[in-house]
C-alpha positions as CSV (number, residue, x, y, z in Angstrom):
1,X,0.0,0.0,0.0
2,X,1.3,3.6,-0.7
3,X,0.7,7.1,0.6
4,X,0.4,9.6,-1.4
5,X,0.9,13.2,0.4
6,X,1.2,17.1,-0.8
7,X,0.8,20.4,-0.2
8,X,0.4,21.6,-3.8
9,X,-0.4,20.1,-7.1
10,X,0.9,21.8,-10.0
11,X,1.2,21.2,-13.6
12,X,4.2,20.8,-15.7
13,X,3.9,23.8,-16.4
14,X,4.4,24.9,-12.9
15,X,0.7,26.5,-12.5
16,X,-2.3,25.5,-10.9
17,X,-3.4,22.0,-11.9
18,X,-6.2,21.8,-14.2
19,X,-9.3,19.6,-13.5
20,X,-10.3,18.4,-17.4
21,X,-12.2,15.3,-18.1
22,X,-12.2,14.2,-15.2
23,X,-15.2,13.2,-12.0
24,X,-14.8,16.5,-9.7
25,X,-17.0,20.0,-9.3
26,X,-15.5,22.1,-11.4
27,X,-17.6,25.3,-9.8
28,X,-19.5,26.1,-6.5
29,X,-20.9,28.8,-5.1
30,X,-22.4,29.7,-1.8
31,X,-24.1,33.4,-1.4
32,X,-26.1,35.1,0.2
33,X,-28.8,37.8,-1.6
34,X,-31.7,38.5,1.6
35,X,-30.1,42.0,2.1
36,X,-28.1,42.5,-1.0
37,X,-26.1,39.5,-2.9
38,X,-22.5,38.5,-1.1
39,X,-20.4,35.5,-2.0
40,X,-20.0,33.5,1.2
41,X,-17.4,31.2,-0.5
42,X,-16.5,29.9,-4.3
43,X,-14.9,28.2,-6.4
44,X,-14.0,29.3,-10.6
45,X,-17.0,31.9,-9.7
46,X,-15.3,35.4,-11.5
47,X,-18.2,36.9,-9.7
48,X,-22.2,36.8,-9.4
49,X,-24.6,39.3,-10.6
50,X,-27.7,40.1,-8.7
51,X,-30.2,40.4,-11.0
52,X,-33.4,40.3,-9.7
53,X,-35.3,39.4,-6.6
54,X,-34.9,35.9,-6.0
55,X,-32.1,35.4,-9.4
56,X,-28.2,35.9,-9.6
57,X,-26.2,34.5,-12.0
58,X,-22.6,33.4,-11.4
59,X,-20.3,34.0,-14.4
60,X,-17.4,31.2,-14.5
61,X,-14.0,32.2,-14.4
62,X,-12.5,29.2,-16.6
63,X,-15.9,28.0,-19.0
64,X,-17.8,24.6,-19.3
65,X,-17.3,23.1,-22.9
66,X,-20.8,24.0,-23.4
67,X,-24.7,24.3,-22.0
68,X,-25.2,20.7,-20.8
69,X,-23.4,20.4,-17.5
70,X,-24.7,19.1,-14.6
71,X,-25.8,22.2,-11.7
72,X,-27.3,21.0,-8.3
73,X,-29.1,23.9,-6.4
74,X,-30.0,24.4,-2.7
75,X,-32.1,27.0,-1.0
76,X,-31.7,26.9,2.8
77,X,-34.5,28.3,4.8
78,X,-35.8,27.3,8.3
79,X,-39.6,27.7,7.9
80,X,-41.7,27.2,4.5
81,X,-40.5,25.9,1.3
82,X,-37.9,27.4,-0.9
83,X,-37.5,26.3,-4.8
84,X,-33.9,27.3,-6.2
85,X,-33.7,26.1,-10.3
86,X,-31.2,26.8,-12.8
87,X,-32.9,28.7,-15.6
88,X,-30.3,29.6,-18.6
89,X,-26.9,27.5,-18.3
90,X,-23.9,29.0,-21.4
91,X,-20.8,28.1,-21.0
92,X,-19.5,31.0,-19.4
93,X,-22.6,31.3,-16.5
94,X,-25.7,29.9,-15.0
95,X,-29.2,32.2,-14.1
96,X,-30.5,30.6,-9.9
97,X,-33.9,31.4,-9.7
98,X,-35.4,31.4,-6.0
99,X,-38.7,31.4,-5.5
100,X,-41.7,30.6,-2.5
101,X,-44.5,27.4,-2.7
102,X,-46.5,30.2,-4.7
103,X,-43.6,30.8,-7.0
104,X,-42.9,34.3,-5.8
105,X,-39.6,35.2,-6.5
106,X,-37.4,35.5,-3.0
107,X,-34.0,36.7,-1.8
108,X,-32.9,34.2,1.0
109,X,-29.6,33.6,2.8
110,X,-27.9,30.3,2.3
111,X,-28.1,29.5,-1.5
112,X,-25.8,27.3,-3.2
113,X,-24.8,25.8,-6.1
114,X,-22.4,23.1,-8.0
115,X,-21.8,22.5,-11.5
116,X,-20.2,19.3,-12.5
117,X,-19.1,18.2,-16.4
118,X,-16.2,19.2,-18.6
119,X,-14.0,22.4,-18.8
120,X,-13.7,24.1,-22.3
């Protein structure tokens, strides 16, 4: 049996390592938009645009291949029920739509998102 242990991964190259065709998230976000949108933590998120009550949409900082990735949504909330859905998915960004049991759009705290599938 062997051990394998690091501190950093780099390429040949000597940059960051490059996740490509390979079983891993290649972007998460966790925000926050109830009083105004903040990025609690991320990952290849360039930044997130609050663009309407209850919808942000994270732009990528290194883009999918395409459209057809794989996003899992969460909307956190301690009392009712919270819908989060991925609306338009480009390459380059994702639109999070959060909305109440009566589909009224919301701004809630705790939101989060992952995108798996291939890097351009």
């Amino acid at each position: 049996m062997s051990t394998l242990k690091a501190d950093t991964i780099q390429s040949t190259g000597g940059g960051a390592a490059t996740l490509t065709k390979q079983h891993a998230a290649k972007s998460f976000i966790n925000y926050n938009q109830s009083s105004g949108l903040s990025v609690e933590a991320s990952f290849n998120i360039t930044s997130c645009t609050d663009s309407a009550t209850g919808v942000a949409i994270p732009n990528l900082t290194s883009a999918m291949s395409g459209g057809d990735y794989s996003s899992t949504a969460m909307a956190g909330f301690d009392a009712g029920v919270r819908v989060m859905t991925t609306t338009t998915k480009t390459a380059s960004n994702l639109t999070l739509n959060v909305s109440n049991k009566d589909q009224a759009d919301k701004d809630e705290e705790d939101l989060s998102c992952t995108i798996q599938g291939d890097l351009a």
